[in-house]
C-alpha positions in Angstrom: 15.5 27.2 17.1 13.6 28.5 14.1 10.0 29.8 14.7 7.4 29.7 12.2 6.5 33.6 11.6 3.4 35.7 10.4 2.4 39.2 10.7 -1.1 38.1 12.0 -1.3 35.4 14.6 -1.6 31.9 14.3 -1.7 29.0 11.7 -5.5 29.2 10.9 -8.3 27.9 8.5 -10.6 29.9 7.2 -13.6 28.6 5.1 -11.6 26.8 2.5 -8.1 28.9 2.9 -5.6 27.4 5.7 -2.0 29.2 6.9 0.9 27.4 6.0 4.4 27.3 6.5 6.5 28.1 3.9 10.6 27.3 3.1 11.7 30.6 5.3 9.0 29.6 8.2 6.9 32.7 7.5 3.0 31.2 7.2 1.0 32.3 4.0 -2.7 31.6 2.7 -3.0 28.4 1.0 -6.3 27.5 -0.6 -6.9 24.0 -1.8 -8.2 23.6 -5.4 -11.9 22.3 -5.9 -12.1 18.3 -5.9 -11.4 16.5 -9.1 -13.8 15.9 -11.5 -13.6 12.1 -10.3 -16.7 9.8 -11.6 -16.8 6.3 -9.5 -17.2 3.5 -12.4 -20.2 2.7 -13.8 -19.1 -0.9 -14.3 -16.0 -3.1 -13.3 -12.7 -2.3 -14.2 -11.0 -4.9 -17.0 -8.8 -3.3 -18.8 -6.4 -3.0 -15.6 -6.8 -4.9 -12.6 -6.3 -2.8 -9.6 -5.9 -3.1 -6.3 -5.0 -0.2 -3.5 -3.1 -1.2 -0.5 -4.9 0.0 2.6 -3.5 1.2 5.6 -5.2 0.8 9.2 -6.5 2.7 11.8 -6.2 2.5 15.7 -8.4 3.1 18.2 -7.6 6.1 19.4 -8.3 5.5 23.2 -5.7 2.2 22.9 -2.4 2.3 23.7 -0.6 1.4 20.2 2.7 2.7 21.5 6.3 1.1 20.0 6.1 -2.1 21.1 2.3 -2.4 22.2 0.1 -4.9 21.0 -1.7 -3.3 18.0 -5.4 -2.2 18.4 -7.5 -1.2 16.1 -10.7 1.0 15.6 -12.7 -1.6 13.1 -14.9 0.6 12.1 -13.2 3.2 10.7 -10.6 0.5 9.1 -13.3 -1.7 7.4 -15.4 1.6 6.7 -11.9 2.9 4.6 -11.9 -0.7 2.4 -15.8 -0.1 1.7 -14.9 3.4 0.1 -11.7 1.8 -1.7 -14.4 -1.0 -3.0 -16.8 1.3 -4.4 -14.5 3.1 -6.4 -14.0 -0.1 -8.7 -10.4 -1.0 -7.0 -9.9 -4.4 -5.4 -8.2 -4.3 -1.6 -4.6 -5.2 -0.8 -4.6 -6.0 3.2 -2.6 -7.0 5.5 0.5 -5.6 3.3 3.1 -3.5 4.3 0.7 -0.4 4.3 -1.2 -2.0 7.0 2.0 -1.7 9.1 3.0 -5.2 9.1 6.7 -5.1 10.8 6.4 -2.0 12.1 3.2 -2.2 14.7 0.9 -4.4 13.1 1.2 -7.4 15.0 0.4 -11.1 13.9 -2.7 -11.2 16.1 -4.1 -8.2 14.9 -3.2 -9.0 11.4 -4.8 -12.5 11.6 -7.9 -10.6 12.8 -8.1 -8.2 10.1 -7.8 -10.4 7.3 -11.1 -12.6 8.7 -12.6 -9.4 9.3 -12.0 -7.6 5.6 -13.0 -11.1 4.1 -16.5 -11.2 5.8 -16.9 -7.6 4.5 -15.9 -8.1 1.4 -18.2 -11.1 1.1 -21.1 -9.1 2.7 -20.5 -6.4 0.1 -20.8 -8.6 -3.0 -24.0 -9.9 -2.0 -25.5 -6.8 -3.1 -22.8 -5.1 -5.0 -21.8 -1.5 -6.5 -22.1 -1.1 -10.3 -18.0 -1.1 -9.9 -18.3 -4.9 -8.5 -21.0 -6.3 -10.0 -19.9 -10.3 -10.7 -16.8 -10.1 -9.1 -15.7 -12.8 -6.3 -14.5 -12.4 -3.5 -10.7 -13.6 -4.4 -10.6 -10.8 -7.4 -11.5 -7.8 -4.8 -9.4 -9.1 -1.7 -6.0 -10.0 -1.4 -4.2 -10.6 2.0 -0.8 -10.8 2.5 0.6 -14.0 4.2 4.3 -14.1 5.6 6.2 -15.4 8.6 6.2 -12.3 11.1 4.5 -14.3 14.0 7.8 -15.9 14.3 10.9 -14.6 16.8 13.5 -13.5 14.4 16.3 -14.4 17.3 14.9 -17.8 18.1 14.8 -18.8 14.5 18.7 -17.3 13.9 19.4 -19.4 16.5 18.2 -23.0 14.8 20.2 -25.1 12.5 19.6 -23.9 8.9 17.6 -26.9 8.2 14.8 -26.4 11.0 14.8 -22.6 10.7 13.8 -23.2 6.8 11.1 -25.7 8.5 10.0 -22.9 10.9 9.4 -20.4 7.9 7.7 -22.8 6.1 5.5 -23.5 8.6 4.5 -19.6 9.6 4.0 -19.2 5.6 1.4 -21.8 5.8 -0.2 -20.6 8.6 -0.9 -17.3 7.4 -1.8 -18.5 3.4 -4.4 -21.0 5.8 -5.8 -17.9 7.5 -6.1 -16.0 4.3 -7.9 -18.9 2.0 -10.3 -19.3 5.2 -11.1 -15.6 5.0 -11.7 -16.4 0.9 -9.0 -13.8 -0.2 -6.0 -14.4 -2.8 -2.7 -14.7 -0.9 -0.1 -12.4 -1.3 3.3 -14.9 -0.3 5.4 -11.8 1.1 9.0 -11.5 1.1 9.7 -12.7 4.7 12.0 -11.5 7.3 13.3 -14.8 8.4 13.6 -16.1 5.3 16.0 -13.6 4.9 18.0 -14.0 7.1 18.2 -17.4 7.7 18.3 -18.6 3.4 22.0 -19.8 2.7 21.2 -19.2 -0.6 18.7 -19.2 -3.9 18.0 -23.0 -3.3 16.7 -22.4 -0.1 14.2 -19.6 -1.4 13.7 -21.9 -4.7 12.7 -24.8 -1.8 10.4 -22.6 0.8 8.0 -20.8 -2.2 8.5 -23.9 -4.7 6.8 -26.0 -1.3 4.4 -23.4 -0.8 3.0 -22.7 -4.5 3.4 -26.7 -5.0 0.5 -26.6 -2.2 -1.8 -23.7 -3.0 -5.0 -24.7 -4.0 -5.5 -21.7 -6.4 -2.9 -19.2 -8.1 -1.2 -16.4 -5.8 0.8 -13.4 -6.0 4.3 -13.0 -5.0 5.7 -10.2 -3.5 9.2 -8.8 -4.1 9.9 -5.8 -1.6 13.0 -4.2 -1.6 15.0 -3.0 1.2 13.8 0.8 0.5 10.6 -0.3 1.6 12.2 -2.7 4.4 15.8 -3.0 5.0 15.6 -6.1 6.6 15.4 -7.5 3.2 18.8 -6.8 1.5 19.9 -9.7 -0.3 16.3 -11.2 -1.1 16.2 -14.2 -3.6 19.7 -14.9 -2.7 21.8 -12.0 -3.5 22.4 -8.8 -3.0 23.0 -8.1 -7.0 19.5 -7.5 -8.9 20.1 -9.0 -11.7 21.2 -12.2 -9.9 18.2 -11.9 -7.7 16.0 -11.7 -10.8 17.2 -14.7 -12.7 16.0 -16.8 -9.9 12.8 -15.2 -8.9 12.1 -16.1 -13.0 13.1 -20.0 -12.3 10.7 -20.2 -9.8 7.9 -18.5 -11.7 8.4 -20.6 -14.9 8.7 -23.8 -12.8 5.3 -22.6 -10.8 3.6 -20.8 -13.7 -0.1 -22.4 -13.3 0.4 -21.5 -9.3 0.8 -17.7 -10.1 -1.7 -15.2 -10.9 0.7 -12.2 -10.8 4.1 -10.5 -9.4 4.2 -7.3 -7.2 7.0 -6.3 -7.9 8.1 -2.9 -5.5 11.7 -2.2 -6.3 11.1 1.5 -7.4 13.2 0.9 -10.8 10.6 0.9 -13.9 13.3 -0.3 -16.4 14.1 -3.2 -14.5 10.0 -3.6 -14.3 9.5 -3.1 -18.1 12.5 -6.2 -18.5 11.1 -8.3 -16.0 7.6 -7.5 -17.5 8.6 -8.7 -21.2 10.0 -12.3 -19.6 7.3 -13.3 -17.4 5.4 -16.4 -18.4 2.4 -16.3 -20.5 -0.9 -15.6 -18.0 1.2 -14.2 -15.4 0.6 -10.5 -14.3 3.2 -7.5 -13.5 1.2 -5.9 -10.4 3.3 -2.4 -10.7 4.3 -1.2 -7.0 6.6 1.2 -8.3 4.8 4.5 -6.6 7.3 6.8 -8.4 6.9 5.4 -11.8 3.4 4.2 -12.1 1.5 6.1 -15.0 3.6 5.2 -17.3 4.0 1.5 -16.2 0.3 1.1 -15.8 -0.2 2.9 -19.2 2.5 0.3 -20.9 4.5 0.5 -23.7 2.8 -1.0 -26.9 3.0 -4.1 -26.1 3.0 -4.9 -22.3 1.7 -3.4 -19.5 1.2 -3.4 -15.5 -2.1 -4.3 -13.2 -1.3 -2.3 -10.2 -0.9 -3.1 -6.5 -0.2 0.3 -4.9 0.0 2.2 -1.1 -0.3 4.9 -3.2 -3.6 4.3 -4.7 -5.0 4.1 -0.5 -4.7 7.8 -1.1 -5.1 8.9 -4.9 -8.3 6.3 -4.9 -11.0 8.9 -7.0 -8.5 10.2 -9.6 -7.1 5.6 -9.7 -10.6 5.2 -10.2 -11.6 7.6 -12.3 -8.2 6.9 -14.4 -8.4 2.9 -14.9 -12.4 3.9 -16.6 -10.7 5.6 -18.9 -8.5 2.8 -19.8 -11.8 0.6 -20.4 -13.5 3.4 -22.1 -10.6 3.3 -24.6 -9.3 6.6 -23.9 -5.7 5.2 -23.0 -4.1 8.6 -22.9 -7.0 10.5 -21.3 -6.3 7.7 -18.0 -2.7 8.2 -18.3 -2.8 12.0 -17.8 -5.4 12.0 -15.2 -2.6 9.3 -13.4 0.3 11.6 -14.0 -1.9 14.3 -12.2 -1.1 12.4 -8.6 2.6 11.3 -9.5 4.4 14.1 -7.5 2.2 13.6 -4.5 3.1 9.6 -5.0 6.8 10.7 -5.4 6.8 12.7 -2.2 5.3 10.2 0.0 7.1 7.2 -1.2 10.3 9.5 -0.6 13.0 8.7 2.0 12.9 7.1 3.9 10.5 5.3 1.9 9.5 3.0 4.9 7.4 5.7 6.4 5.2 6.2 3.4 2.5 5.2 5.2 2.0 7.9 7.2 1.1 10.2 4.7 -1.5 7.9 3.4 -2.9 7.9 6.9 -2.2 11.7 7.1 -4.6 11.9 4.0 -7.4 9.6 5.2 -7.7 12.1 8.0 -7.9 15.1 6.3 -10.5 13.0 4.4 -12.7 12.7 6.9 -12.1 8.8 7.0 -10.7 8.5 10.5 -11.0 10.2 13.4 -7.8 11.0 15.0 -4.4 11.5 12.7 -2.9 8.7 15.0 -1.4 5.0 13.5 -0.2 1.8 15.1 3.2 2.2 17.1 2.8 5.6 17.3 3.9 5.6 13.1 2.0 9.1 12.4 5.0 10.7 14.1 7.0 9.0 11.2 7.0 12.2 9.0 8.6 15.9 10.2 5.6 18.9 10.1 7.2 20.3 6.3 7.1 16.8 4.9 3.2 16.8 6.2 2.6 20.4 5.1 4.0 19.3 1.8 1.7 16.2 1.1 -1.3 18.7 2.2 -0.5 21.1 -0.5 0.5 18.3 -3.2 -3.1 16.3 -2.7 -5.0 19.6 -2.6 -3.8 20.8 -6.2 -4.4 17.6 -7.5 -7.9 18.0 -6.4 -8.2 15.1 -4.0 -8.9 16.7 -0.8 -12.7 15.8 -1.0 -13.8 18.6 1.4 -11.3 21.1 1.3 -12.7 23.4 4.1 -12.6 20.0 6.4 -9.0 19.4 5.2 -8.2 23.0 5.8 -9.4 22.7 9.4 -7.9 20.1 10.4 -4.1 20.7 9.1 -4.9 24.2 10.9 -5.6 22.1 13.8 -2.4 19.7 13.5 -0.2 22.8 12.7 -1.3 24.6 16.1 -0.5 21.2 18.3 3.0 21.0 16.3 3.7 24.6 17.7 3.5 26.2 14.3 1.3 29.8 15.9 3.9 32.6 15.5 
C-alpha cells in the first residue's frame, strides 16, 4: 500500500500554504491564489437567466447513512440558497444536486421545496440590488418527479396503471412546488423509464401534465451519465430518435414551456437542438463541461443556464453574466472559461458523484459545517480526486478564505491518513 511521503511530518496548513499530495505521493506546499476579483451585481441579471443548482446539507448529528431517511441541517441549506440569491443567480432545488435518487428522500424533498419557497418569498420582500422586482417563480425553481413511488411495485402493474401511477406522483410533486410559488422543473422520471413502452407513452404522461400546468415549466432531459437509470429516455436509446420526439412535444406544448434543461454533456447536439426550439422557448445549458461557450452563444443563439456547477463557481457565474449585461460579451466569457477545468473535473466519471465536490467546496467555504452529505455521498469521491478540485478552485480564485480552505483540507487530509 502506497504511503503518502514528506521529509517533514504531516499534511499541514500554514497561514494560507496547505501540504498536498502530489502524483508520486510525496506532499508539497500548495498555496491558493488570492480570491477573484468577483463584484456581486449591482442590478438583476437579463441578458442571461441563471440559475445554480444547489446541493444540501445534513445535520451532522443525524444518521443519513445509505438507506436512512434523509435529514437535514436547515440552516446551513437555506443559508447556502441566500448566498446563491445575492449573487444575482436564481435557485434550482430539489434537482439532482440536492441528491434526489441517491439519499434525498421524497419527504425530505417535499419539505425543502416549502421551506426554499418561504425563503425565497421572505427574501424578495426586501430584496438585494441583484433581485430587485423579481418574483418569486423567476428566482426558484423546484424539481417535481415521481421518486415517492416503489420502482418494483409500479414494474409490477399493467402498463396502463403504471403510466396512471406516474402520472399521478408527477402531479403530486408539480402541486407541492406551485404551493411553495416556485416554477416546476418536470424531471426525467425513473418509472417512467422503465415502465414507457414507447414515445407515445412519454408524448401521453408530459402532454397530460403541461396540458394541466397553470403557468409555463421547464423540462428536464438528464442523461444516463448523470443517472443510469435513464437509458433509453424519450423512447429510445438512439439520440437523435430521442430528440425528434422531445421536439413534438415541445412544439405541440409550446405556450406550457418556459425553457429546456437539457444535461446531455454533448454541446453540438445542444447548439442543434438550440436552433429548432420553438420561438419563446429557452435552452437552460446543463452541459458542465461545455458551458462558456454555450452560454456565450454563437451569433445567433444562445443558452440561459441551469448548472450544479454554478453551486460552486457562484462569484466568478455572477460576476461573469454582469458582464454579459454590461455588454462586455467576451470579457463574461473569459471570466467563465476561468472555472471550466474545475467544472470538467467534477462533472468527471463517474459523473453521478459530482455532487460531492460541490459539497466538498461549500465546506472549504465556510458554508457548512461538517464535509458530510446525505447517504453518506461525501465518500463518493477518492482523496486525489478531492485534492484535485481543492487545487483547481484555488487557482481560479474561488476559495473565498484561503487560509480557512487551507485548514480545513489539512484537516480532511490527516483523517484520510495522508501524515507521512
Amino acid at each position: 500500500m502506497s504511503t503518502a511521503r514528506t521529509g517533514s511530518g504531516a499534511a499541514r496548513a500554514t497561514g494560507g500554504t496547505v501540504r498536498l499530495p502530489g502524483p508520486d505521493g510525496t506532499l508539497v506546499d500548495y498555496r491558493p491564489a488570492e480570491p477573484g476579483a468577483w463584484r456581486r451585481p449591482e442590478a438583476p441579471l437579463r441578458a442571461r437567466r441563471a440559475f445554480a443548482a444547489a446541493h444540501v446539507v445534513p445535520d451532522l448529528l443525524a444518521d443519513n447513512t445509505p438507506g436512512a431517511p434523509a435529514a437535514l441541517d436547515w440552516e446551513a441549506t437555506l443559508g447556502f440558497r441566500r448566498e446563491l440569491w445575492s449573487w444575482g443567480l436564481g435557485v434550482a432545488d430539489a434537482m439532482d444536486t440536492a441528491q434526489r435518487g441517491m439519499g434525498l428522500d421524497w419527504a425530505a424533498t417535499r419539505e425543502l421545496i416549502a421551506r426554499s419557497g418561504a425563503e425565497a418569498a421572505a427574501l424578495l420582500a426586501d430584496p438585494p440590488a441583484a433581485l430587485a422586482g423579481r418574483t418569486v417563480p423567476e428566482v426558484l425553481a423546484c424539481g417535481a418527479g415521481t421518486d415517492q413511488l416503489d420502482l418494483a411495485e409500479v414494474t409490477a402493474l399493467p402498463a396502463e396503471r403504471a403510466l396512471a401511477a406516474v402520472l399521478e406522483a408527477y402531479r403530486e410533486q408539480v402541486q407541492v412546488v406551485d404551493e411553495a410559488g416556485a416554477t416546476v422543473i418536470l424531471m426525467a422520471s425513473r418509472a417512467l423509464a422503465r415502465v414507457a413502452r414507447g414515445p407515445e407513452d412519454y408524448e401521453h404522461v408530459y402532454g397530460t401534465l403541461l396540458a394541466e400546468v397553470d403557468r409555463p415549466v421547464i423540462l428536464h432531459w438528464l442523461g444516463e451519465m448523470f443517472d443510469p437509470a435513464l437509458a433509453g429516455y424519450w423512447g429510445s436509446a438512439e439520440v437523435p430518435a430521442a430528440t425528434e420526439t422531445f421536439l413534438g412535444l415541445l412544439h405541440a406544448h409550446a405556450t406550457k414551456v418556459d425553457g429546456v434543461k437539457v444535461s446531455l454533456l454533448d454541446a453540438d447536439h445542444e447548439r442543434a437542438l438550440r436552433a429548432r426550439l420553438p420561438e419563446g422557448v429557452r435552452l437552460y445549458t446543463g452541459d458542465d463541461f461545455n458551458y462558456p461557450e454555450l452560454i456565450h452563444g454563437d451569433g445567433q443563439h444562445h443558452s440561459d443556464a441551469l448548472l450544479g456547477i454554478f453551486a460552486a463557481i457562484y462569484p466568478a457565474a455572477g460576476t461573469a453574466l454582469a458582464a454579459y449585461d454590461a455588454g462586455e460579451g467576451q470579457r463574461g466569457r473569459d471570466l467563465l472559461a476561468t472555472t471550466q477545468q474545475l467544472g470538467r473535473h467534477v462533472f468527471s466519471a463517474p459523473t453521478l458523484y459530482y455532487k460531492t465536490g460541490v459539497a466538498l467546496l461549500a465546506w472549504l467555504n465556510g458554508h457548512q459545517p461538517g464535509f458530510q452529505m446525505v447517504g453518506g455521498l461525501h465518500a463518493g469521491r477518492s482523496v486525489p480526486h478531492q485534492v484535485r478540485t481543492f487545487t483547481l478552485a484555488g487557482d481560479a480564485g474561488l476559495l473565498t478564505d484561503p487560509e480557512l480552505a487551507c485548514h480545513r483540507m489539512a484537516r480532511l487530509l490527516e483523517v484520510a491518513g495522508v501524515s507521512r
